[in-house]
C-alpha positions in Angstrom: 2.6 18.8 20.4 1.6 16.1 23.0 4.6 14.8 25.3 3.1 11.6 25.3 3.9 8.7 22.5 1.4 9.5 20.2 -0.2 6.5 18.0 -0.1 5.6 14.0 -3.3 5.0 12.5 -3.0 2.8 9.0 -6.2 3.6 7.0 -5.6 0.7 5.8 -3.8 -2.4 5.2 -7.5 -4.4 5.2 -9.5 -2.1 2.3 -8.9 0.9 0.6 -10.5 3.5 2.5 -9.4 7.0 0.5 -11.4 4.9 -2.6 -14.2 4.3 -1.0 -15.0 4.9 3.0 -13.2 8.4 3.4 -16.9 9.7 4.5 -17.2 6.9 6.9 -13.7 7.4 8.1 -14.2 11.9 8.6 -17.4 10.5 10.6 -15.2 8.9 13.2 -12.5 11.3 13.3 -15.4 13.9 14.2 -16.6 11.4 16.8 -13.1 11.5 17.7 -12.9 7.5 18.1 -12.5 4.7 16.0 -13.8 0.9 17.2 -11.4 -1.6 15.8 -12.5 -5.2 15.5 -10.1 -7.6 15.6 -10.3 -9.8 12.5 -9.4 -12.8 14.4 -11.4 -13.0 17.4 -14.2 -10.1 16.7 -13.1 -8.3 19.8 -14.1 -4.5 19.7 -11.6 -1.8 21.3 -11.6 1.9 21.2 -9.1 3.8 19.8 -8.9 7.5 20.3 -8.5 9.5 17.6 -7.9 12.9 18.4 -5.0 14.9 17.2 -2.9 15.2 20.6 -3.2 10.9 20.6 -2.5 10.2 16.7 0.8 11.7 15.4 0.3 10.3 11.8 -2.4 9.0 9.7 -0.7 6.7 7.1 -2.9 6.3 3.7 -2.8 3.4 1.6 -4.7 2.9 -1.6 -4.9 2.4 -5.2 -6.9 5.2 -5.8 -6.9 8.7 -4.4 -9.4 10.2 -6.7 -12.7 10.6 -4.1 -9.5 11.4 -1.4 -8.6 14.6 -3.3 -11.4 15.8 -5.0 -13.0 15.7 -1.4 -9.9 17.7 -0.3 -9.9 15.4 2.8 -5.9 15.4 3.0 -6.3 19.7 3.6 -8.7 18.8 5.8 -7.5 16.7 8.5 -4.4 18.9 8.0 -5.9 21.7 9.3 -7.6 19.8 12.2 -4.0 18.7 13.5 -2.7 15.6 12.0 0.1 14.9 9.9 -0.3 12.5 6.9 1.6 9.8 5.1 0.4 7.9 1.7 1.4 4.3 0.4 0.3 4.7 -3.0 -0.2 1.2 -5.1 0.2 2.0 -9.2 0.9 -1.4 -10.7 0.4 -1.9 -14.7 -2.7 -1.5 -16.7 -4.3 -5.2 -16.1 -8.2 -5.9 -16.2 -7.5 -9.6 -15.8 -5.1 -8.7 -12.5 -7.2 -5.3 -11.2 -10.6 -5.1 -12.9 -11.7 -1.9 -11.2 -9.0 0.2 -10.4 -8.8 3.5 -12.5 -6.6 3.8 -16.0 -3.0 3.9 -15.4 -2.9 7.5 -16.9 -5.4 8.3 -14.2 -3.6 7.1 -11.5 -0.4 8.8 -12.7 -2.1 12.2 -12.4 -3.2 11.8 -8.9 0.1 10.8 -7.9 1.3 14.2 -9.7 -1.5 15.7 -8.2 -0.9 14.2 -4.5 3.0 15.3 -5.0 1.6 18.8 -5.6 -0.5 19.1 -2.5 1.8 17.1 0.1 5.6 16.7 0.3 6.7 13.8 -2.2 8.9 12.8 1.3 5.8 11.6 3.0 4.4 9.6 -0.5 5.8 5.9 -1.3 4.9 4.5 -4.8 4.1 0.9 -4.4 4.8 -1.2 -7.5 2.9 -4.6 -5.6 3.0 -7.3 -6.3 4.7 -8.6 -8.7 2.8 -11.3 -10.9 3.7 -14.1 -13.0 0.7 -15.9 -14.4 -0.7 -17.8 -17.4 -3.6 -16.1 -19.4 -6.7 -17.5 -20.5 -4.5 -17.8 -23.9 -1.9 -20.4 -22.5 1.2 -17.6 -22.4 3.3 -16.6 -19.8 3.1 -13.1 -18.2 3.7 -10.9 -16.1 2.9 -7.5 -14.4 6.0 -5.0 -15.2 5.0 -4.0 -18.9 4.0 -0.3 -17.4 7.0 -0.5 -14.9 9.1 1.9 -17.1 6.4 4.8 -17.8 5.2 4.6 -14.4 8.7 5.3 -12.8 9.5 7.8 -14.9 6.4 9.5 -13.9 7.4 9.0 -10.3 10.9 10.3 -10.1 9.1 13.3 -12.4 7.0 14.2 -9.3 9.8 13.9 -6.8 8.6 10.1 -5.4 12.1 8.4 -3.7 11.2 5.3 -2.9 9.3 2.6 -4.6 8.5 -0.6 -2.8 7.9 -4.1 -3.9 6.9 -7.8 -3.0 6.0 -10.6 -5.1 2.8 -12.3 -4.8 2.1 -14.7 -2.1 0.0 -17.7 -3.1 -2.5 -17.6 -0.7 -5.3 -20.7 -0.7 -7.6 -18.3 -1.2 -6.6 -16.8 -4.1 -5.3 -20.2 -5.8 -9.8 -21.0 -5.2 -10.3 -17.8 -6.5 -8.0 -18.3 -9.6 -9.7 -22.0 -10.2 -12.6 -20.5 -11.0 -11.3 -18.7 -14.1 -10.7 -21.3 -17.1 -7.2 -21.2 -18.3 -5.8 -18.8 -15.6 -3.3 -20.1 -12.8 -0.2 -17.8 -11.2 3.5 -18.9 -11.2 5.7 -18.4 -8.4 9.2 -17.9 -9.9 12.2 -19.2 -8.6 14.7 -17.5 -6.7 17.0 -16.9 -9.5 14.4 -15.4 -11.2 12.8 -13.1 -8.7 16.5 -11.6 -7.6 17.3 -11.2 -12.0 14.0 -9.3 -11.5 14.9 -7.1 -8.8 18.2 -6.3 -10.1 16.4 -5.0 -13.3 13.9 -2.9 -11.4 17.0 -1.6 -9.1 19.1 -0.4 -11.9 16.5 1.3 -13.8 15.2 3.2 -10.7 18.8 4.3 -9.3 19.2 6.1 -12.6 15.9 7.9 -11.7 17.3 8.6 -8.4 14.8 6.2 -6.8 15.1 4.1 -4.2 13.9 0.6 -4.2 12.6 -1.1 -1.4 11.2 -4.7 -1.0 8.3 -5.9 1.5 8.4 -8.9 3.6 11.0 -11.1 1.7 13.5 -11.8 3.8 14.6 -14.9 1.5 15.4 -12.6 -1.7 16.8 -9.9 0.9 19.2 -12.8 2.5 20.1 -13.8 -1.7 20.7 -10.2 -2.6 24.3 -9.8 -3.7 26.5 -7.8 -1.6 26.1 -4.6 -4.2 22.6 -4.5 -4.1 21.2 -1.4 -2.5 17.6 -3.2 -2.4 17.0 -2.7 1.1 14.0 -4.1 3.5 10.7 -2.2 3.7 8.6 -0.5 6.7 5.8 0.8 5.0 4.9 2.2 8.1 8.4 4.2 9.0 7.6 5.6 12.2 11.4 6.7 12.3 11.0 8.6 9.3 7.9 9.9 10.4 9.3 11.3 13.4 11.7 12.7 11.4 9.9 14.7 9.0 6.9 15.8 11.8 8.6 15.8 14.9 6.8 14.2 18.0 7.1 10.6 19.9 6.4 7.5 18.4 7.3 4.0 19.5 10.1 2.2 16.8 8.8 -1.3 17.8 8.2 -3.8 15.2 4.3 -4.4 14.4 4.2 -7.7 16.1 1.0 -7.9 14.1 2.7 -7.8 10.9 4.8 -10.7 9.1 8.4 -9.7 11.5 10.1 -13.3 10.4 9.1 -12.7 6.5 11.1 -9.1 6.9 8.4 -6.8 7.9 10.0 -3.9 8.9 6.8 -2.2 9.6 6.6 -0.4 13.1 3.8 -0.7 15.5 0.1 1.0 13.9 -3.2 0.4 14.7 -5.2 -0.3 11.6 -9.2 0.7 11.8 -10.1 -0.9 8.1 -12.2 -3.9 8.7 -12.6 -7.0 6.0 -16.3 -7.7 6.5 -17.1 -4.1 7.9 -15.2 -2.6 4.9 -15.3 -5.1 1.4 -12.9 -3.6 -0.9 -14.3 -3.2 -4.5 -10.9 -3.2 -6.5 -11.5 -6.9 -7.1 -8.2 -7.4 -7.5 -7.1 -11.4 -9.0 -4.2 -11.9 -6.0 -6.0 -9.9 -2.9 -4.8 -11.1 0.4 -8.4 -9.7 1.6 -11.9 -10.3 0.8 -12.6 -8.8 -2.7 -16.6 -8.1 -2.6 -17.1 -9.6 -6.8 -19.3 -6.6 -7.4 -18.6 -2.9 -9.3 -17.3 -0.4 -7.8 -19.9 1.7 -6.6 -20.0 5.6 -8.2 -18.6 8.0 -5.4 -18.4 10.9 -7.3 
């Protein structure tokens, strides 16, 4: 192991590279660089990715299928690098996540991820959560699978389960107007702490831990009880813990620090334009591409 601090690569917060660009993403670890573009500005820097510079490469994605039949994970494994997964399974919803896989699909790469990697290094994302009205006037909501899918979890092994709700970005309240009938609700506070408290008591009987990301405001109206507790999706403490090594424990100034962001310093090489997600997804932060997912199988 390097002396040095090593780096975190997040692959990544901006698209869903395991689902679709893991053959772009083994042709730059093989090049032994990535060239991050900064979204803002365009700026290109090199990052070196070799395995005595990157201590962990954290995963995040809503589907791992292309990930593990291409056995990438053993891979990079055996080239030196140590691995960590954020792993999004929300409810079954075509009008929420047109093109990710059935749930019962995703539930068996999760059992199937657990199997090849240590459930420690794995964080089941249940995000976000979603109120909205339907197309037929009625009030919904996201958590009808929240039961099956946390059973499945703590079957597995998964600790931790993290979980925001959505942010009403202008860009997804244009994207929303263009569906008849459809609008989300942001629920008050009362409602979204009710909410959390029923999600926390039905995962501490299933031993799991439940985490929330980048809400300070529920965090600061938690009652004093509450074992909810503030999210770093990328836990550089915990990573030195389970790997060993050097890593900074800075907060991500990049991230959202004053929304509670308790994610530690990363550098992400997933790119909006370079890398258009094809999830789709109704309440993406990012730049959903509107077209199929292509076949990658």
């Amino acid at each position: 192991m390097a002396s040095q601090t090593q780096i975190v690569i997040s692959a990544s917060r901006r698209t869903d590279i395991p689902a679709f660009y893991m053959t772009w993403f083994m042709g730059r670890i093989e090049k032994k660089f990535f060239e991050k573009i900064n979204p803002f500005n365009q700026k290109k820097s090199v990052v070196h990715a070799t395995p005595d510079h990157v201590h962990t490469i954290v995963f995040w994605s809503k589907n791992f299928k292309p990930f593990l039949l291409g056995r990438f994970g053993e891979k990079l494994q055996k080239m030196g690098y140590h691995l960590f997964f954020n792993f999004t399974i929300n409810s079954d919803s075509s009008l929420l996540e047109p093109n990710v896989p059935q749930l019962s699909e995703r539930l068996d790469q999760l059992k199937e991820l657990c199997s090849r990697f240590d459930p420690r290094t794995i964080y089941w994302r249940f995000d976000p959560v979603c109120y909205y009205r339907d197309q037929s006037g009625r009030t919904n909501n996201n958590l009808g699978d929240f039961s099956l899918i946390s059973n499945h979890a703590a079957e597995t092994g998964i600790g931790r389960c993290v979980t925001s709700f959505m942010d009403h970005y202008p860009k997804i309240k244009r994207r929303v107007s263009l569906l008849s009938g459809v609008s989300f609700i942001d629920p008050a506070v009362d409602k979204k702490i009710e909410v959390l408290g029923c999600m926390e008591k039905e995962l501490a009987e299933k031993k799991i831990h439940l985490y929330v990301c980048c809400e300070k405001e529920l965090m600061d109206a938690l009652p004093g009880s509450s074992s909810i507790r503030g999210s770093s999706c990328i836990p550089s403490d915990d990573l030195v813990a389970l790997f060993g090594g050097t890593l900074s424990l800075a907060k991500d100034p990049g991230q959202r620090v004053k929304d509670g962001c308790g994610c530690r310093v990363s550098i992400d090489v997933g790119g909006y334009q370079q890398h258009p997600c094809f999830h789709n997804c109704l309440f993406c932060y990012a730049n959903p591409t509107g077209r199929p997912a292509p076949s990658l199988l």
